[in-house]
C-alpha positions in Angstrom: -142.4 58.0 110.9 -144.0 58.6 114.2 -140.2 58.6 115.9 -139.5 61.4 113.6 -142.6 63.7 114.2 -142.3 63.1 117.7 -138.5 64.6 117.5 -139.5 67.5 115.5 -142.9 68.3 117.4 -140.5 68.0 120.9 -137.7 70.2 119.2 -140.4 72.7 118.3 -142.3 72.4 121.6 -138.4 73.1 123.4 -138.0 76.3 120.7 -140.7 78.0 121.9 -139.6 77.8 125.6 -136.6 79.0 124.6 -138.2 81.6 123.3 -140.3 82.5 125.9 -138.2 82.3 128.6 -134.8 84.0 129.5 -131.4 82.7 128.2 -129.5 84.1 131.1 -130.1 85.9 134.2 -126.9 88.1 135.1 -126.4 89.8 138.3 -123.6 92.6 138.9 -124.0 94.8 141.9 -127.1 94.2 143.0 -128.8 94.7 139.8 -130.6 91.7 137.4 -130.4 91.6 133.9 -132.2 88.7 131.9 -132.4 88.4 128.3 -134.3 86.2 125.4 -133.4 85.0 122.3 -135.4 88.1 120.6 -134.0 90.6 123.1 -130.4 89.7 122.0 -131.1 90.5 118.7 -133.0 93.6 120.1 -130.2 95.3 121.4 -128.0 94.7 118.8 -130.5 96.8 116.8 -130.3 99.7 119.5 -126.4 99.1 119.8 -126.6 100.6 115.8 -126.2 97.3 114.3 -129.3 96.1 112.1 -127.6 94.1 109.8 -126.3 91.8 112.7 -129.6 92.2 114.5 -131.4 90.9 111.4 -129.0 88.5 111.0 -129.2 86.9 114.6 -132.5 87.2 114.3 -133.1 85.3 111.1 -130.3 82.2 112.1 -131.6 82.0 115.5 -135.2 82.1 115.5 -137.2 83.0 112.3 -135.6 80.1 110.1 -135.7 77.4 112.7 -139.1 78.4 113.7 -139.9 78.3 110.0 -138.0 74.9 109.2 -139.6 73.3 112.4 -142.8 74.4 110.9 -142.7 73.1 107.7 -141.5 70.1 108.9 -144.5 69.6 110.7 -146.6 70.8 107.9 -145.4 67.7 105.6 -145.2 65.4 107.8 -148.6 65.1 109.9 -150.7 64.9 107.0 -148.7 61.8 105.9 -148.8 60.0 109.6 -152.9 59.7 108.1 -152.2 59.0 104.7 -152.8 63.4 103.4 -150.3 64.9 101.1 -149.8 68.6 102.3 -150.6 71.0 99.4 -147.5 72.4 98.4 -145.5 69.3 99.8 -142.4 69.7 96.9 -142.2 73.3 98.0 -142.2 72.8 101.1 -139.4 70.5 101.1 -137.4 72.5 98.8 -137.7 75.4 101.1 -136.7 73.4 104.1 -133.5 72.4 102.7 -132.7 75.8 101.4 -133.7 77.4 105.3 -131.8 74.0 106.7 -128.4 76.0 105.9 -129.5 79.2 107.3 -130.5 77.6 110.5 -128.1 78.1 113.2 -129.0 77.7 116.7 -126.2 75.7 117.6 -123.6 78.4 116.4 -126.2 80.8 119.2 -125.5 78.4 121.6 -121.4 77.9 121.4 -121.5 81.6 121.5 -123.2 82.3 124.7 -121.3 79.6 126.3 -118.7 81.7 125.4 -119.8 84.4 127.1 -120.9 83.3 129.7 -117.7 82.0 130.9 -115.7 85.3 129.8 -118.5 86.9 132.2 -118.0 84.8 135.0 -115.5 87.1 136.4 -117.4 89.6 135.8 -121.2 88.8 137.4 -123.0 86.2 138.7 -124.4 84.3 135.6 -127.5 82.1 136.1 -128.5 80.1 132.8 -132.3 80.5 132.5 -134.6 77.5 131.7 -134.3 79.0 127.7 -130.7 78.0 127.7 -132.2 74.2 128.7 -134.7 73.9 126.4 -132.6 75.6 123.8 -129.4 73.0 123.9 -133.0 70.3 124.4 -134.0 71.9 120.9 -130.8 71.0 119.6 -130.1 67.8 120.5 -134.1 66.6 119.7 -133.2 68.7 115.9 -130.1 66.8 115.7 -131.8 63.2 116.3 -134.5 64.5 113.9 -131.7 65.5 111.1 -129.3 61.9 111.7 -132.9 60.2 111.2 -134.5 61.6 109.2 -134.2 59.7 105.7 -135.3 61.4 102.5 -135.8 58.0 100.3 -138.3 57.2 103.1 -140.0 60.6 103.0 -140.5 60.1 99.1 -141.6 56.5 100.0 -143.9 57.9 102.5 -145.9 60.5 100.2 -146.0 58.0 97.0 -148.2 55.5 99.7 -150.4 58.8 100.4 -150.7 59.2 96.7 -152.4 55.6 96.6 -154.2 55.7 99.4 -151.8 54.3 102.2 -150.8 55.3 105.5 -146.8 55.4 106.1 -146.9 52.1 107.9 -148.2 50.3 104.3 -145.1 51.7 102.5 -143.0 50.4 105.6 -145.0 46.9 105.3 -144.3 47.0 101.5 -140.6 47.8 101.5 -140.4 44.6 104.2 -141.6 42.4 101.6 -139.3 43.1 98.9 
């Protein structure tokens, strides 16, 4: 269990740098341009698009931040044997926003641009980029790991009292 909130507390931790920071830094002519995650879907809102805007906005940083969240939410009170309130909510609404989430569609599309603007301006990835594609691959180890037999495992010894590692200890002897 600890493996697992160490991969989702280091995703989130990575997400908000990402955030933070810029994605790229462009420079054409002389002049700089950087942008964040929020400001891309920013100026799709003031290019007359706020469906896209929304949507960009949603799949790239409301519903990961959100999933991350919850994620953390469930699982810190079990490392110390505490049922969250609201724990079969939670995890319903994390596999419903689980499908929504899409960073990793984000990220193939500013590769793609930033090779098509190669030719164009001098692109500089920004530390964002970094800990975005970190976000992904610690959120990727999280998903391939995380096992949701153990969860269930997990919050029945919290219903009786035990920590995580007596349901591991358990399981071992049967």
């Amino acid at each position: 269990m600890d493996r697992i909130i160490f991969l989702v507390a280091g995703s989130a931790a990575m997400f908000i740098i990402a955030n933070l920071f810029p994605i790229v830094v462009l420079e054409a002519q002389g002049n700089f341009s950087a942008t964040t995650l929020f400001d891309t879907a920013s100026a799709l809102y003031d290019q007359g698009r706020p469906m896209i805007a929304l949507l960009v906005f949603a799949t790239t940083i409301l519903l990961p931040a959100l999933e991350l969240s919850a994620m953390l939410y469930m699982l810190v009170p079990l490392r110390v044997g505490q049922i969250a309130p609201g724990l079969t909510t939670g995890v319903r609404f994390v596999r419903a926003v689980h499908l929504w989430s899409m960073i990793e569609v984000f990220m193939l599309g500013v590769l793609v641009v930033l090779v098509k603007l190669r030719d164009i301006a001098i692109v500089m990835p920004g530390i964002a980029l970094w800990a975005l594609a970190g976000a992904i691959v610690l959120f990727s180890m999280f998903s391939t790991s995380f096992s949701i037999r153990a969860f269930w495992t997990w919050v029945d010894s919290a219903k009786f009292g035990g920590t995580p590692d007596d349901a591991v200890r358990r399981a071992a002897c049967r």
